[in-house]
N, C-alpha and C positions, 0 to 999 in steps of 0.2 A: 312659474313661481320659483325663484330661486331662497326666500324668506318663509319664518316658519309663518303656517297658516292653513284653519281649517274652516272650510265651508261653512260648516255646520252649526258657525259659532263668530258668524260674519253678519253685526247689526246691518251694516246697509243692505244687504244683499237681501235680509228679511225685509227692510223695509221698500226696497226695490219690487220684492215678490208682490209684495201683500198690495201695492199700489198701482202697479201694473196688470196684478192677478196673474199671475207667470210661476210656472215652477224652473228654475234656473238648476239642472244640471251641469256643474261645471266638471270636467277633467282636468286634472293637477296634471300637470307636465313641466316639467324643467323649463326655463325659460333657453337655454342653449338647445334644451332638444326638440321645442315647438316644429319650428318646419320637419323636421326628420319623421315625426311620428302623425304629423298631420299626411304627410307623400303616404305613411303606412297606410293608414285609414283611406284616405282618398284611394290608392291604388286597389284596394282590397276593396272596395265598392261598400265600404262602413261611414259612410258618408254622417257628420251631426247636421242636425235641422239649422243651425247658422253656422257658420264659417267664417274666418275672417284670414282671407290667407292675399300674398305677394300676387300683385298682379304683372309683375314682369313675367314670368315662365309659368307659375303652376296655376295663376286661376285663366290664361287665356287657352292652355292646354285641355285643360279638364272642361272649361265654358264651351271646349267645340268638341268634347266626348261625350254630352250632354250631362252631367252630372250637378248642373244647377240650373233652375224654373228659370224661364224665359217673361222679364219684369219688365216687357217693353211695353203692352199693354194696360199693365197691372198699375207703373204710376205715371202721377196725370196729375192735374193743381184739384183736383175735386176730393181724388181719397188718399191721394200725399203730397198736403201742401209743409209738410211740417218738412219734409225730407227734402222737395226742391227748393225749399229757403236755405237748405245746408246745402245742396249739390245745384248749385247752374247747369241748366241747360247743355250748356259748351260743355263742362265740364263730363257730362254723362254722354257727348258724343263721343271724347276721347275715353267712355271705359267701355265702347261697348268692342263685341267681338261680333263679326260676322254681322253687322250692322244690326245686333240685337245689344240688348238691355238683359245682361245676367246676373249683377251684383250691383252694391253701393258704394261707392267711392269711401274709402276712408283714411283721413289723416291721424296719425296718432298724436294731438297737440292742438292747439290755435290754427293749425291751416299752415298749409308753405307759401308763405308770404316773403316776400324782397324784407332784408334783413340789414339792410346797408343806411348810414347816414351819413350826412354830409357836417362832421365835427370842426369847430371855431372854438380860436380861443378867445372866450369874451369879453378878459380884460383887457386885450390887444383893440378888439371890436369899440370898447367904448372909450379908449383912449384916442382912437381917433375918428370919435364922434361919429361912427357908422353905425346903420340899421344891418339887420342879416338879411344876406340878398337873396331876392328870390328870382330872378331871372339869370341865365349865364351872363349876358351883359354886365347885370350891376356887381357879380362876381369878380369878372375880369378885372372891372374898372378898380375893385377894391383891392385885389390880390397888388396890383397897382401902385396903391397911396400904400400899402404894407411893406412893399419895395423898398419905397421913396424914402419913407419916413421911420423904417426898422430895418437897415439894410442887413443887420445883421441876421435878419427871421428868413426861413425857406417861405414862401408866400401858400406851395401846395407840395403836398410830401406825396412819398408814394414809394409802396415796396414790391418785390417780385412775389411772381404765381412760380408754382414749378414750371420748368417746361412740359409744354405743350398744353397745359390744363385749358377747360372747358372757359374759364375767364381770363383776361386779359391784366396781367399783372394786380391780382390779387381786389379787381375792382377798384384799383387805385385813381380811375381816371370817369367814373360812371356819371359821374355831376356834369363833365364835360360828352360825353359821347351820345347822353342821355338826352341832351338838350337838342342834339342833331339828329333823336330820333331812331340812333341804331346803337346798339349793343353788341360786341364783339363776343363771338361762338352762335347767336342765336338764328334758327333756320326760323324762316318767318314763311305762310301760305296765305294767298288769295285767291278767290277762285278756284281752287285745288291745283295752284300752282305756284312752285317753292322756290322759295330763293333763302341769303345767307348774307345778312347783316356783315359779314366780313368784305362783300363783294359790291358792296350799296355802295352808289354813288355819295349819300350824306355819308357812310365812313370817311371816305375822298375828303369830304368841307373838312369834316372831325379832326383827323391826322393832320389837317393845315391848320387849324385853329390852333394843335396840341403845340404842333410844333413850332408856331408863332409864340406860344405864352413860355418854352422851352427856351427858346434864344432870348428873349427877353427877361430870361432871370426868375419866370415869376415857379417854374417845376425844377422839384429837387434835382440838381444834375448827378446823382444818385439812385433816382428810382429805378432803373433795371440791373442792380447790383446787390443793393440791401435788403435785408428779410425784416420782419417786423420788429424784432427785438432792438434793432438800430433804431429804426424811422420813431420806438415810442421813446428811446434815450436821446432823442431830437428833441420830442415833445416834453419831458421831463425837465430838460434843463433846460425850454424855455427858447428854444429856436426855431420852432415851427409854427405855421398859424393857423395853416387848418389839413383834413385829409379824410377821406373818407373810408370810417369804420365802423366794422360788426358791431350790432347793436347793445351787445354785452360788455364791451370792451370801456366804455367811459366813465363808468362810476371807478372804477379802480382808477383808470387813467387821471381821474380830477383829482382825487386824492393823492397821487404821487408827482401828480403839479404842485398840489397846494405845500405838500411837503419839500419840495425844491425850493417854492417860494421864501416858506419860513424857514427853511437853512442858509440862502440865500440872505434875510434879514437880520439871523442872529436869533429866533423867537422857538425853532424849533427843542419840544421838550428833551427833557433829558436822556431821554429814551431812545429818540429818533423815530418815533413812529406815531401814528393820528389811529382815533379810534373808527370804526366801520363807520361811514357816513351814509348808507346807501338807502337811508331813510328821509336824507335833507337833498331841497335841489342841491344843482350842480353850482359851482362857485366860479370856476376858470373856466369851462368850457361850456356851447352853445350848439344843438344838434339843429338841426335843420332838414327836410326832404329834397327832392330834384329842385333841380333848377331848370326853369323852363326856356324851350329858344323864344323865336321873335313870334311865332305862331303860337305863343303859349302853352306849348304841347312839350311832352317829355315821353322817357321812356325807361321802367326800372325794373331791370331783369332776376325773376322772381323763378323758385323752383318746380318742380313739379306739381301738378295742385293733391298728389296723392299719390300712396306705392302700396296700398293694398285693397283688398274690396272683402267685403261683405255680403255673403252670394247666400242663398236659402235650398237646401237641398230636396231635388227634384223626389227624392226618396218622403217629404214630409206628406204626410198624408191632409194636414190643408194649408196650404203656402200664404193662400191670402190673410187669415188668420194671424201667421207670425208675419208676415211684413205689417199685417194694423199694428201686430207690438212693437215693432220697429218704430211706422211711422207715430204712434202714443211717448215712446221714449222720449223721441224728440220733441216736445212740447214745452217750454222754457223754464216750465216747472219743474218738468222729470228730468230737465237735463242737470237743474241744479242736482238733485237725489243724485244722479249716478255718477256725475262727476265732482261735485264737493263732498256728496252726502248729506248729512242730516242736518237741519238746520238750528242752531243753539247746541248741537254737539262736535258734528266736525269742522263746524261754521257759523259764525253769527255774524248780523248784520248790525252794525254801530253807525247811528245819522245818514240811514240810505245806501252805508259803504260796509262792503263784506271784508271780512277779517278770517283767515283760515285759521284753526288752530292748530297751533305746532305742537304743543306740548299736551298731546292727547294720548300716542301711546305710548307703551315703553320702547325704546328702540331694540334691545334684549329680546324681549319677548314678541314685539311688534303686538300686542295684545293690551287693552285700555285699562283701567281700573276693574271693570268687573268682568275681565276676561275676555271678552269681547277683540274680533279682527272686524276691520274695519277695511273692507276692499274698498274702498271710492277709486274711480276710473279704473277699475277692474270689468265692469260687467254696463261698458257702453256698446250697445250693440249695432251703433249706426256712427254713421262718419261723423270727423270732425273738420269740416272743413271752413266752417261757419262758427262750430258749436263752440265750448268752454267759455258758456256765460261768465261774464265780468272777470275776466281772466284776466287784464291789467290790473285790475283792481287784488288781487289775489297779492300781485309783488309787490315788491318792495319800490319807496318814492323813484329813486334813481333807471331802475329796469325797468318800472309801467311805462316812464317818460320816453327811455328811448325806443323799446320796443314801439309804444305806441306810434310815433312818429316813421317809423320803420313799416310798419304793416300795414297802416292805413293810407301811406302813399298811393295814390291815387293814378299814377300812370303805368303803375304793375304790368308789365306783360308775361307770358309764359314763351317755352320753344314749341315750335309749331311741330317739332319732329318727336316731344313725346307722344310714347306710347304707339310709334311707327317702326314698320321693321323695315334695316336697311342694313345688308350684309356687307357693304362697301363704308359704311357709315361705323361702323364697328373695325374694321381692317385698318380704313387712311386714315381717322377722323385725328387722329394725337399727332401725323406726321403732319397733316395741314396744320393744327393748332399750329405747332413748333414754327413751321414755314411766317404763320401768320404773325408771332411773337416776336422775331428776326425782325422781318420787312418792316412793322408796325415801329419799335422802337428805332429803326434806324429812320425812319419818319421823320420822328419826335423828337430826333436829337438833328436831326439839321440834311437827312438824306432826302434826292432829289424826289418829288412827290410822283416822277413817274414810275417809282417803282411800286406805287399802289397800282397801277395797271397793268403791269408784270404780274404783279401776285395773281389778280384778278384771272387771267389770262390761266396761269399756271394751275391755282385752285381750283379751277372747272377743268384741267385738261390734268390731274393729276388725283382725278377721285371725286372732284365736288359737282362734277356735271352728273356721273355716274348715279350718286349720292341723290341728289335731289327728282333724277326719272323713278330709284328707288321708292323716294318716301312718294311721290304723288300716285304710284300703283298702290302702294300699301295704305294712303288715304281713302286712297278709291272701293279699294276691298272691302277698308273699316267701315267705311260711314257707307256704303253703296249705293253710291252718287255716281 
């Protein structure tokens, strides 16, 4: 907690108690000095009855010192169906340690879900009489007649990743690589045997496809040069037609079209500027998900499903007990309580649809009229990977639309290599990006495609062969298969 606030004077938290039947001791800790004073406690064997700590280093350290209860038998769909409706299956084989079950996966949010969409400008769309496509095909074909018929529009924009980063120019290209099935950086497993979407054959189709729609005009012959602040003064003044972006980015972006427009006609006020619109749809631009190939399959590379857990210390004297509070939290009534709060105080429901209130406490005091704190999503004690009921419904028109679009894309995958230890995966992994970042765009821009089997070649004999014996030992140990 870096804001004022006392326990002892926090409506939810009472009403959290009284409903769940829980006495919630919390520790006030600096929100900068959480991990530092949790390693104290942890190290000093002052272990608290729940925990919610990083599961990179300190809960897979402390999970094989035994310092948290062994949950591999404890849940099961009979006495925690509430908890595997928020954690998959899959998902609790990549938390366990030692092929056990020691904690609960938790996201702090909506879940890490694929964030990316595929944006259109839609008065471009309906000037020339087009639908939004939804195969790469009807893309192509469109990017096309956009050519043809607005020679002077980029057909597909796209900006740079730093080098070497974990995506391949900023996800500029994911509508297109997605459709082929493979995703650049992602290690993928089958069978407990690993490979590297950079080294896939369908990359191969992908980088010919890229680099077919490259020479024909239809990709910016700027995208491994310009940073985003360019590619959105493309979009602003009305030269680009579509590209794909973070799903935050387009309510502002439609707004600072529409105001190009009406400067553009003479109409804009006198002020130069349009008020917040991010309650109305969109006006110029059209989001859209993957596009799928000929096998109507896709693929949209999504982040980790979780970076911390939720573990019950082996010190409580009865475990099963608080994991039923766990699994009770999450029942879609309690998750309203802990993560909106109260309902008709910190939230009320208007024709079916929940409405947060913003203007509940003072920001000064962070305390409401009758003195009252008001923790909501303070005192969730179980993941969120599932959870934050009607959570579009929470924002604003513009943001539910495009997130929604964004995270319920449907061909989500993850890296097969979280939450695997690989010491050569950590050493080369940024020199291969970089390597792969080279060869990839000189693809794109017209170089000979057998230098995708050069790289192939090179990426297994310069750390990626090493790399993937790595993670299938370290599958092997995890899951002990």
């Amino acid at each position: 907690m870096s804001k004022p606030y006392d326990p002892s004077k926090d409506a939810v938290k009472q009403a959290i108690e009284k409903k769940l039947n829980v006495k919630i001791i919390p520790e006030m800790v600096d929100v900068q000095q959480y991990k530092t004073n949790l390693n104290l406690k942890m190290s000093s064997g002052d272990y608290p009855d729940v925990v919610r700590i990083d599961f990179a280093d300190d809960f897979q350290k402390y999970a094989q010192q035994g310092a948290f209860v062994d949950l591999t038998n404890l849940i099961n769909e009979k006495d925690t169906p509430n908890i595997l409706k928020e954690v998959p299956k899959d998902v609790f084989e990549q938390a366990k340690v030692n092929g056990k079950i020691y904690g609960i996966p938790y996201q702090g949010g909506p879940g890490a879900g694929y964030r990316w969409n595929l944006v259109m400008r839609k008065d471009y769309l309906d000037a020339l009489g087009a639908q939004v496509p939804q195969t790469l095909d009807d893309y192509y074909r469109l990017l096309k007649k956009v050519k043809a018929e607005k020679p002077d529009v980029i057909p597909l924009g796209g900006y740079t990743a730093q080098i070497g980063q974990q995506k391949y120019a900023n996800n500029s290209f994911d509508n297109v690589f997605g459709a082929f099935g493979v995703t650049p950086g992602y290690f993928t497993e089958k069978d407990g045997k690993f490979s590297n979407y950079d080294i896939d054959p369908n990359m191969r189709e992908a980088l010919q496809f890229l680099q077919k729609m490259y020479a024909e005009g239809l990709v910016d012959k700027e995208f491994a040069t310009i940073k985003e602040e360019q590619l959105r003064a493309k979009l602003f003044s009305g030269k680009l037609f579509s590209w794909m972006g973070w799903w935050s980015t387009p309510n502002d972006y439609d707004t600072q079209v529409e105001t190009s427009e009406l400067k553009k006609s003479g109409k804009l006020a006198a002020d130069g500027s349009l008020p917040n619109q991010v309650d109305q749809p969109f006006k110029y631009l059209t989001l859209t998900g993957s596009l799928v190939g000929p096998d109507g399959k896709a693929v949209a590379p999504k982040g980790a499903p979780f970076a911390q857990m939720n573990a019950i210390s082996a010190k409580t004297k009865d475990p099963k007990k608080v994991l039923a509070i766990i699994e009770q939290s999450l029942s879609l009534e309690n998750q309203m309580l802990t993560v909106w709060g109260i309902e008709g105080e910190d939230y009320k429901i208007d024709n079916g649809k929940m409405k947060v209130i913003t203007d509940l406490i003072d920001p000064k005091t962070m305390q409401d009229k009758n003195g009252n704190f008001r923790g909501i999503q303070s005192y969730l004690f179980a993941p969120g990977l599932k959870g934050w009921p009607r959570y579009l419904e929470s924002m604003p028109l513009r943001n539910a639309l495009a997130l929604d679009i964004a995270i319920n894309n449907k061909f989500q995958i993850t890296d097969a290599s979280n939450y695997l230890e690989s010491p050569t995966k950590i050493a080369k992994l940024v020199e291969l990006n970089t390597m792969r970042d080279s060869v990839f765009t000189q693809i794109i821009m017209g170089g000979d495609i057998k230098k995708f089997d050069e790289f192939a070649e090179k990426w297994k004999a310069q750390g990626g062969a090493q790399i993937l014996k790595e993670l299938e030992e370290s599958f092997k140990k995890k899951t002990g298969k």
